[in-house]
N, C-alpha and C positions, 0 to 999 in steps of 0.2 A: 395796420389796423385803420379803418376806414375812419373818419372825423364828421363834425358836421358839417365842413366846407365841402368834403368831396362828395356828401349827398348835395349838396345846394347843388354844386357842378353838374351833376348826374340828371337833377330831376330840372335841372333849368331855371332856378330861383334865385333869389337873394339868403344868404345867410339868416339875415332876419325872419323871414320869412319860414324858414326849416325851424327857427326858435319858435316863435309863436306857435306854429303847428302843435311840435314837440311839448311846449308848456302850455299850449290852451291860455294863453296870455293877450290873445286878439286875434283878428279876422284873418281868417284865410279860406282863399274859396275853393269851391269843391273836387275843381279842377287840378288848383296847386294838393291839396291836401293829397289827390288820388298819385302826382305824379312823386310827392315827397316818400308817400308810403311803399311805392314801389322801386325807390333808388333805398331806403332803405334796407327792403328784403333782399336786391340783387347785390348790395355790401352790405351783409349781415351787421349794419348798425345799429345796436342794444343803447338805447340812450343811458346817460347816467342817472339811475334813478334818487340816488341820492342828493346830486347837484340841484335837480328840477324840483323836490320835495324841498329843498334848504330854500330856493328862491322863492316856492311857494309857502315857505313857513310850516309846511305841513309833510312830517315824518310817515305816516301811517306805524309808529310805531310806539307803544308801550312799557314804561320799564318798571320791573319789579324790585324793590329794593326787599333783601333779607340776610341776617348774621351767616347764615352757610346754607348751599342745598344739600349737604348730610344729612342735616338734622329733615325725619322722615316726615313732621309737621309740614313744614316750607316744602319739601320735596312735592308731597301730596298738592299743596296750595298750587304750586307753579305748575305741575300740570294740571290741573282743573282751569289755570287761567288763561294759561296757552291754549287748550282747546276753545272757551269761550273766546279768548280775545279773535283767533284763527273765524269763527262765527260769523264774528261783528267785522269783519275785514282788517284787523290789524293784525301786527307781527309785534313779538314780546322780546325786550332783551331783561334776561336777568345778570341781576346785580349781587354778587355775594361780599361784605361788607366788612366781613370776620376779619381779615389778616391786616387790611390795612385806615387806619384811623381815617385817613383825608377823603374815602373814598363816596362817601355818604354825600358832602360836597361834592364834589366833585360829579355825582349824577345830578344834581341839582341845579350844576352846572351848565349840561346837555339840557336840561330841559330848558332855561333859559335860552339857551342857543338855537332850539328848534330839532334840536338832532332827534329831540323824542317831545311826544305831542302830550304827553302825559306822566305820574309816577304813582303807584302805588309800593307805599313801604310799610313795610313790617319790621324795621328794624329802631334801634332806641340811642345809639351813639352818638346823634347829635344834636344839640342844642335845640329848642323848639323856634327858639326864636329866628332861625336861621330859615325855617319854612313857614315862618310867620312873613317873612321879607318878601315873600315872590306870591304874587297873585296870579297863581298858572293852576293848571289841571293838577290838583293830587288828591290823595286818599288816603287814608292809615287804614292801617290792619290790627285792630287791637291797640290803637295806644290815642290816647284823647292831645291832641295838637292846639289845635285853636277853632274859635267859633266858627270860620269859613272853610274849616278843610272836614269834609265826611268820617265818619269812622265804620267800620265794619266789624261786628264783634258778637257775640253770643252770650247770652245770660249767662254770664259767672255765676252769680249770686245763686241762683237758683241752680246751679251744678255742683257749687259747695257745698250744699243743703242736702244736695240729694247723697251724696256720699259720706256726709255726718251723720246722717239718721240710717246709713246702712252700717255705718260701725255702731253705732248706739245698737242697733238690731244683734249684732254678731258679739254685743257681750265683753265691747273692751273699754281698758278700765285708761291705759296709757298712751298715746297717741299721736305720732311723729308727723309734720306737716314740713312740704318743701316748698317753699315759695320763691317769688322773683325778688329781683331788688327792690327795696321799695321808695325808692327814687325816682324810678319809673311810672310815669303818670299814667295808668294804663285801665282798663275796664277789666282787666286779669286779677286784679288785687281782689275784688270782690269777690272771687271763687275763698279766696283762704279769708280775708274777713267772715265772711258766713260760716266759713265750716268751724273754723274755732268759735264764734259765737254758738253753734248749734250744740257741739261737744260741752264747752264751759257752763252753759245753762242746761246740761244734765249731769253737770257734777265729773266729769272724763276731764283731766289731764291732757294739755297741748301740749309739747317741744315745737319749737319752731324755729327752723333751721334755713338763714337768707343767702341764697344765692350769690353769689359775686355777677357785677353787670357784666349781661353782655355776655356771659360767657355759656356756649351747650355743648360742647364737646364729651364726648363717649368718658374721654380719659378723666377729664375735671368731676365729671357725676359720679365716676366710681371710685377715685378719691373722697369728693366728699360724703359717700352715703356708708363708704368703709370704716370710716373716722368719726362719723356721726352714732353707728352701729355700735362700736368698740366703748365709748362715752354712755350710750342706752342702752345698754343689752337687754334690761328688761322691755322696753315699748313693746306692745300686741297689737297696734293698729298703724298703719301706713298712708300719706295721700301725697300724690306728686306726680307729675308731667311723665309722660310713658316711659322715659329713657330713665327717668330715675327713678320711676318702679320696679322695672327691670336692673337697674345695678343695686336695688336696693333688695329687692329679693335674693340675688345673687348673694350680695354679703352673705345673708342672714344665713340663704345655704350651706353657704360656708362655713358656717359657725353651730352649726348642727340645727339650725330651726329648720320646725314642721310649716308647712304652709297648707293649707291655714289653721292648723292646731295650735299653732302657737302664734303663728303672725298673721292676721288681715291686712293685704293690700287692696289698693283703689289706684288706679291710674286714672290722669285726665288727660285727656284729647283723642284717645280709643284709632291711631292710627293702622293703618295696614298690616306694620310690621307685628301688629298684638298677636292677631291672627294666626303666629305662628309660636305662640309659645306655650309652653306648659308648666306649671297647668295653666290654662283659659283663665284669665287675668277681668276680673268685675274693676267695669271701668265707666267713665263721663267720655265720651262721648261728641266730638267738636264734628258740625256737620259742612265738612269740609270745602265740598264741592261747592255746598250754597253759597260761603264762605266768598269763595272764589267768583261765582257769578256774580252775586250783588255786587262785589269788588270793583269788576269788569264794568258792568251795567252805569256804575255811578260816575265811574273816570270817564267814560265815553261821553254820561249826560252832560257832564265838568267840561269836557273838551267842544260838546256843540255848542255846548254854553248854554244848557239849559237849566234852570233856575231849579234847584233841591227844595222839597217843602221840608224833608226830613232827613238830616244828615246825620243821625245817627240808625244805623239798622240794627237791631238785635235778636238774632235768632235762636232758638232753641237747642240745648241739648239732649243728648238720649242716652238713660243709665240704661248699662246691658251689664247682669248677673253673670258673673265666671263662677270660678271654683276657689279664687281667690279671697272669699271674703264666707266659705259655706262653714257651718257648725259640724 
């Protein structure tokens, strides 16, 4: 395999001289330049493009930090942002965070290193103060960091609203809520603040049932909304993240309930995977894609270094009526 001595050899140069080319690191004239690029091609010499980016400080590469791409939320995300980042001329590495504690550091680590020019995380494992410490490109994804890092999020508030006042519509009296941990310092909280305030000032009954951190797996949701279910059997109204609409429906099935004669569900973040279920699941609605470009947009402005007027973005969501919530 050819080096870059035996291009120097080749094209008649100096060593140095094939670097500079190679890194755009100083003059080379157009002469050398024409004869470097053609010992090149004749030994299929591929520089390392990793070494040249390290010594220039600059990866071309983006890393997305998130608990698992299972979960069909982050799944959605990652690809909306690998297309845009592909856009804007970067390349994405994702980062799944779930199985092992150190790893969250550990990307933070790469970033300080230069391996990656940027990070946008969605995940909540580690300490805030830990990306309080590094004044580099990042971004959250739903979780409030500190005053100089962006967040990218969607009116909670106004999606817990909207789905308190479609149970208050459908007539129910008891009403199950699944929320995140709330140690989590996150703009997610406001979705279930709202909606039990909405419910409780019409007189409706909350249960509120907190997630253990950090945790979305298939297995752990259908544990707890089996457990949760067995404790309530009366509740007639549901609100909770899609994956545990879906195992919470499931229970109820199981248990001989009508849906929705007896039970109203709402799911929130209304991903792809709804679309396939039955019945047609009335849900909130997270608008993903935008999600993912503002995301993009802002690490890239981070990374030119271009000065944010406003670093927090909040976009809207969209209630769509299913069969889930009809009289």
């Amino acid at each position: 395999m050819a080096g870059i001595k035996d291009v120097a050899k080749l094209a008649g140069v100096g060593v140095g001289t094939v670097s500079r080319a190679i890194n755009d690191t100083g003059y080379v004239s157009q002469e050398a330049k024409a004869k470097i690029d053609a010992a090149m091609e004749e030994l299929h010499y591929i520089p390392n493009e990793l070494a040249r980016n390290l010594y220039r400080k600059k990866s071309g590469i983006i890393a997305v930090l998130v608990p698992t791409i299972s979960h069909p939320f982050f799944a959605e995300f990652i690809n909306y942002m690998e297309l845009e980042c592909h856009e804007r001329g970067y390349k994405t590495m994702i980062c799944s965070t779930e199985r092992e504690k150190n790893y969250e550091s550990e990307y933070l680590q790469m970033l300080r290193q230069h391996i990656v020019e940027g990070i946008i995380t969605g995940v909540h494992s580690l300490d805030v103060q830990e990306y309080l410490e590094i004044d580099m490109p990042i971004v959250a994804l739903d979780r409030f960091i500190g005053d100089n890092i962006p967040v990218v999020s969607v009116d909670h508030r106004q999606g817990g609203m909207r789905a308190a006042r479609e149970l208050i519509r459908c007539g129910c009296h008891k009403v199950a809520v699944f929320q995140e941990a709330k140690k989590v310092h996150s703009p997610a909280q406001a979705r279930y603040e709202e909606f039990m305030r909405v419910l409780e000032e019409s007189g409706i009954e909350t249960i509120s049932c907190e997630l253990e951190w950090n945790k979305s797996d298939v297995a752990y949701f259908n544990q707890v909304t089996s457990e949760f279910f067995r404790k309530h059997p009366d509740v007639d109204g549901m609100f909770g993240t899609d994956l545990l609409a879906l195992s919470y429906m499931k229970a109820a099935q199981e248990n001989g309930k009508k849906i929705p004669e007896d039970l109203k569900i709402i799911a929130y973040d209304g991903t792809d995977i709804m679309d396939a279920v039955y019945p047609r699941m009335t849900m909130i609605r997270q608008p993903i894609e935008k999600l993912a470009k503002e995301a993009v947009r802002l690490i890239v402005h981070r990374i030119d270094g271009t000065n944010l007027l406003d670093k927090h973005i909040e976009l809207e969501s969209t209630f769509i009526k299913g069969n889930t919530t009809d009289n």
